[in-house]
C-alpha positions, 0 to 999 in steps of 0.5 A: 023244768024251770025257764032258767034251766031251760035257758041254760039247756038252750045254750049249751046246745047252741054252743055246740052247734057253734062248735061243730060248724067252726069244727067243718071249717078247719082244714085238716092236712093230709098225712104228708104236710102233718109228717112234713111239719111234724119233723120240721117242729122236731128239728127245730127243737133239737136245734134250739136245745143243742144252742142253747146248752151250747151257751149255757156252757159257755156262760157256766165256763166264764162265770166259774173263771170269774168266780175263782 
């Protein structure tokens, strides 16, 4: 095996290695945040969509009074 493969094999070892301690130090949420955050992402999104579908009638309905 050459030194370069060697090298190589080195490295990506040492990166995983990085990986997994930076993995150890996340915090996970427990089940409640994740279901608490989930809904809230959720909502949030309904709302931006129902907002923006709300002025994208209005602007539709002004552009076709200019149009005609």
């Amino acid at each position: 095996m050459s030194d370069k493969a060697k090298t190589q094999k080195t490295q990506k070892k040492s990166w995983f290695k990085g990986l997994q301690a930076e993995f150890r130090k996340v915090i996970w949420p427990d089940r409640k945040t994740l279901a608490r955050q989930t809904t809230a992402v959720i909502a949030v999104s309904v709302v931006l969509g129902a907002v923006i579908a709300v002025v994208d009638a209005i602007l539709k309905y002004g552009i076709d009074l200019l149009v005609r």
